[in-house]
N, C-alpha and C positions, 0 to 999 in steps of 0.2 A: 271536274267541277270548276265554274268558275267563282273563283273568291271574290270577296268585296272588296277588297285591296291587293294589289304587290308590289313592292317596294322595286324602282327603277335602278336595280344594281348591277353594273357591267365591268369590263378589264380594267376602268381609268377608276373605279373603287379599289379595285385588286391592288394592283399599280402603287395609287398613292397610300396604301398599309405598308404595302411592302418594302416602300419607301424608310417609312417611319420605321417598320420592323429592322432592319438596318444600319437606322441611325444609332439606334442606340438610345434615343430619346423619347422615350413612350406615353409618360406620366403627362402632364400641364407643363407647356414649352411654345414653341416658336408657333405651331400649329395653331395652335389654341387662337395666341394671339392674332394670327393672319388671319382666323376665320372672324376671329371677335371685329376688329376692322373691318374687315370687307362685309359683315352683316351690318353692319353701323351704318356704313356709307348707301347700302342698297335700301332701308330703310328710313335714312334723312336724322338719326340721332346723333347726339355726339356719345354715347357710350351703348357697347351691346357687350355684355358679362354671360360668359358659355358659364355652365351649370351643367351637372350630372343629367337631369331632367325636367320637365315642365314644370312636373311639381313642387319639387326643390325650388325652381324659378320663382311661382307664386310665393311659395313661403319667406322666399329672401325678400322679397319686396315689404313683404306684409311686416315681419322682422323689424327691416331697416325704417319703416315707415313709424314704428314703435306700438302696432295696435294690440292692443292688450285686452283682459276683461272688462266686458262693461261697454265697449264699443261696439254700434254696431257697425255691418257692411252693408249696404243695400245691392241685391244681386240677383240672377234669375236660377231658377231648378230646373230646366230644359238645357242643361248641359253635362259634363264628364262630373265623376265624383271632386276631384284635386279642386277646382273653382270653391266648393265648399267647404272640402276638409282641410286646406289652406290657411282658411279661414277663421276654422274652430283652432287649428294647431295656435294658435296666439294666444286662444280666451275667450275672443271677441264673439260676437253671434252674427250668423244670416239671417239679412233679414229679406223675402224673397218676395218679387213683384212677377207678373202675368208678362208673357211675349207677344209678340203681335202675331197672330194667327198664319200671316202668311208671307212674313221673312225666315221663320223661327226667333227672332232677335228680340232682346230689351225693349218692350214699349216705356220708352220715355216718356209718355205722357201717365205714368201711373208712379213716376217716381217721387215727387213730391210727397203727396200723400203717405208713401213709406216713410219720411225722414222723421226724426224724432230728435228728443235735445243730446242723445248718445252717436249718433249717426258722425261715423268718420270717413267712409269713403261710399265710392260707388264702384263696382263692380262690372261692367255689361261684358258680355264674351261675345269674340268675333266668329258664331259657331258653323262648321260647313263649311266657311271658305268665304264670306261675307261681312265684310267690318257693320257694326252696331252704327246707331244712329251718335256720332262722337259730337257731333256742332249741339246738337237739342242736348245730349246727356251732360256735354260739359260748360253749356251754357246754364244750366240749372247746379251742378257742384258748384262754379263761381260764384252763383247769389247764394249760396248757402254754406259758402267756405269749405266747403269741403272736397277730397282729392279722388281723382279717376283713376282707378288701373283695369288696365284692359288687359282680360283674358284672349290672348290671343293665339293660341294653341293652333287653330284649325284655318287661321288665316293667311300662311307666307306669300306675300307678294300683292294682296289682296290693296283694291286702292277703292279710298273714301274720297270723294270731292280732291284728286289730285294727291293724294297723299297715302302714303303706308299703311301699313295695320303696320301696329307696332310703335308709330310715330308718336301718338299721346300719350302726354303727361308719361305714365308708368306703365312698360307693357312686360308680357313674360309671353314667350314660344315653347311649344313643345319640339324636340326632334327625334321621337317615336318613331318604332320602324315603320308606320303606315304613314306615315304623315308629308304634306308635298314635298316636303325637304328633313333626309334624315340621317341622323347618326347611330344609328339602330337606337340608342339610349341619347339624353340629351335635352337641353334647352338652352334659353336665352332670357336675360335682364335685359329688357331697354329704355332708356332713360336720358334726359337730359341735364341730370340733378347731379351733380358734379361730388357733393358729399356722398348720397345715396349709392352713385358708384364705387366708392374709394371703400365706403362699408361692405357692401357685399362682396370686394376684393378680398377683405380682408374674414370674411362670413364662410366665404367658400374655402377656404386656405388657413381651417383651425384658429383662425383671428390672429395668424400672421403676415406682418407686411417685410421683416426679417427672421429667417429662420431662428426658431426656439424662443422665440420673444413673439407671445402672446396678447397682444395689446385688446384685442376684447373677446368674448367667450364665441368661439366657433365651430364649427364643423370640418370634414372633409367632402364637400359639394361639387366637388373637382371634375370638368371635362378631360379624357385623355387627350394628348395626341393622335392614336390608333382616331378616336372620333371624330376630332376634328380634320382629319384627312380625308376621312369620307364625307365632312359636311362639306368642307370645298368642293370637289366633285359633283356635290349635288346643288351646291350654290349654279355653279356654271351651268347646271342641267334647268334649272329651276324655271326658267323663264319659257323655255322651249315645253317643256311638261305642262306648264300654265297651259299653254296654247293648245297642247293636246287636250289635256282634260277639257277647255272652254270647246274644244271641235266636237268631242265626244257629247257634250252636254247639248249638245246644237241638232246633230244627230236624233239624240233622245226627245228635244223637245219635239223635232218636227215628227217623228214614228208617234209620239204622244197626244199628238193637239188635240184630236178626235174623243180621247179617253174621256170619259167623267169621272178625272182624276185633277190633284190640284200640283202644278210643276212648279218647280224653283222659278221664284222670282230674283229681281235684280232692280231697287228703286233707282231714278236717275241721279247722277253721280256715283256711281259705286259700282266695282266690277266683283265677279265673284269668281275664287278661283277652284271652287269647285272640289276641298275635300271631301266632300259627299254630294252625292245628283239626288236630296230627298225630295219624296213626294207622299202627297197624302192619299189616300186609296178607302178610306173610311173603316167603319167596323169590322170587315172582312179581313182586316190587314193579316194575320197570322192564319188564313188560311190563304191568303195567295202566298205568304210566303213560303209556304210548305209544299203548295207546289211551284214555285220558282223552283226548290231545291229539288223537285222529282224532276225539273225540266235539266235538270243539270248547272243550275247559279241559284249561287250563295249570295243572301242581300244581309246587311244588316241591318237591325234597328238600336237606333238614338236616338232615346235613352228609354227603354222599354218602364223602366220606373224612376222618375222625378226625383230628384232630391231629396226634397221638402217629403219625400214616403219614405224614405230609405229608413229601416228598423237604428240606425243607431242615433240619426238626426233626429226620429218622432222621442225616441225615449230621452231626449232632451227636451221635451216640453217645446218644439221650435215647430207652430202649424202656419200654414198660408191658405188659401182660397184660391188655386189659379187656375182658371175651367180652361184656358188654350192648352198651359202645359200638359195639363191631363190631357185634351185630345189629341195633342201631338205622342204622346207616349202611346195612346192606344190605336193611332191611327196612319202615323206615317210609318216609311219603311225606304231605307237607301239601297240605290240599284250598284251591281258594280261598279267602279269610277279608279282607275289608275292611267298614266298613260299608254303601259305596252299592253293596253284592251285593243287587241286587234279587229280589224274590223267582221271575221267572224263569229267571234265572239260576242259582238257587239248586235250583230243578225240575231243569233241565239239570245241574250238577253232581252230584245225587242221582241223577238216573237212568243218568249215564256211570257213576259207580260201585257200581252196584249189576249192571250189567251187565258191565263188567268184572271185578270181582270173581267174579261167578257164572262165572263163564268159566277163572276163573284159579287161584282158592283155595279147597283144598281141605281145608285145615284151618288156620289160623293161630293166633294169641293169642284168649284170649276176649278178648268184648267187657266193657264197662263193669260 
């Protein structure tokens, strides 16, 4: 069976554990810190804060930012749970706008309209592997004073008009085992806010900046060494992986053109690095993907239920209106997408959905 993900892990993982297993020094050390640099500097921040995981990440931010109840966030439900529950962990509420039909991303032009006299930040996620529309979304926080953090979980590497995912205002990464860069567990704080850093420093390390001396109420939010080992590793790999993923994605669209199906798009200025190759396939979506999996691959779908429906979000009184997110949940579905997708596997992928599809869809989205 081919999976929708594998994580690129070879001897120079092994290698640099083994390393650290050795030293002696396991916990939050030298590692850490090298990785925390060198993702700063690949990024264009002045600070990148490792974090146990992504979602720790959002929480720190959200945390250090001081959002409490009573605030809202303005944010989308076509994403990962953690974007939301990040969110609620402060107090605050989601407050959720519609995507654009055929980035999956934040329509900024519906943001507005959401803000209210509670409204403290904005939200968009860079989901897939494609940064949000950041110049429109952060041109509107400025007239309205209020602060951007980017969900940038699904983005590494990913560039907006020349620049990082990650690089604005306040971003948080995941480094989940499936994800283009990973520490099996893991994330990142990125920021340019020179206090906001020193807080989460001191956020993730029980709210010490000197052992036993607790200067404000903290956690253990700690990246090891053993992880940071392997995120180096996969820093070095990262770019060469891009490249595969964007080759395989290139693949797919050309076997696809013909489909009455809708492909990844990519507006200009912005490149996509492709943690997922979704597409939209229309109302049939759960029977082609059932037989993808009699063809022998595994597809997944993101996010088969929206946020703003999840039973623990509704029983808080928290409802939206968003007819794309809804059809993205009931109609798209991602093909496999890793680098070591060899090329016949990538045959076999191509020919389960071309045959599937043929069988199923009778008219969907265009394609690209």
């Amino acid at each position: 069976m081919i999976p929708p993900a594998r994580p690129d892990l070879g001897p120079e993982e092994v290698a640099a554990v083994t390393e650290v297993l050795q030293s002696g020094m396991i916990a939050q050390g030298r590692k850490v810190a090298e990785l925390e640099q060198r993702w700063a500097d690949f990024c264009g921040t002045r600070h990148a804060i490792a974090l146990s995981n992504g979602t720790v990440a959002l929480m720190a931010i959200w945390a250090g930012l001081g959002l409490e109840a009573g605030d809202e966030v303005i944010t989308v439900s076509h994403t990962f749970n953690a974007t939301v529950s990040a969110i609620l962990f402060t107090g605050a509420t989601p407050v959720f706008v519609d995507i654009e039909p055929d980035t999956y991303l934040m329509d900024a032009g519906r943001i507005e309209a959401a803000i209210t006299s509670r409204t403290r930040a904005i939200c968009p996620v860079s989901l897939f592997g494609m940064v949000a529309d950041m110049d429109a979304i952060q041109a509107i926080a400025d007239r309205h004073g209020l602060v951007v953090v980017e969900d940038a979980c699904q983005a590494h590497g990913a560039l907006y008009r020349g620049r990082r995912a990650g690089s604005f205002g306040y971003a948080a990464f995941s480094l989940y085992g499936t994800k283009n860069m990973t520490t099996g567990e893991g994330g990142f704080v990125n920021t340019n806010d020179d206090r906001l850093a020193e807080w989460i420093r001191l956020y993730r390390n029980q709210g010490m900046k000197e052992r036993y001396h607790h200067d404000i109420l903290g956690y253990n939010f700690r990246m090891t060494d053993i992880a940071a080992a392997i995120g180096l590793v996969q820093l070095d790999k990262l770019e060469r992986n891009t490249a595969r993923r964007q080759a395989i994605a290139r693949r797919y669209d050309e076997a696809f053109a013909d489909l009455p199906i809708k492909l990844p798009i990519w507006p200009d200025g912005r490149t996509h690095v492709y943690h997922q190759y979704t597409i939209g396939v229309g109302a049939s979506r759960d029977q082609i993907v059932a037989e993808m999996k009699d063809a022998g691959v595994s597809c997944g779908i993101y996010y088969p239920i929206p946020c703003h429906k999840a039973a623990y979000v509704q029983e808080l009184g928290i409802e939206a209106d968003l007819p794309n997110t809804d059809v993205a949940a009931a109609e798209s579905m991602s093909l496999p997408m890793f680098p070591g997708l060899t090329q016949a596997e990538q045959d076999q992928v191509i020919a389960a959905l071309r045959v599937a599809v043929g069988r199923n869809v009778v008219e969907a989205g265009a394609g690209r």
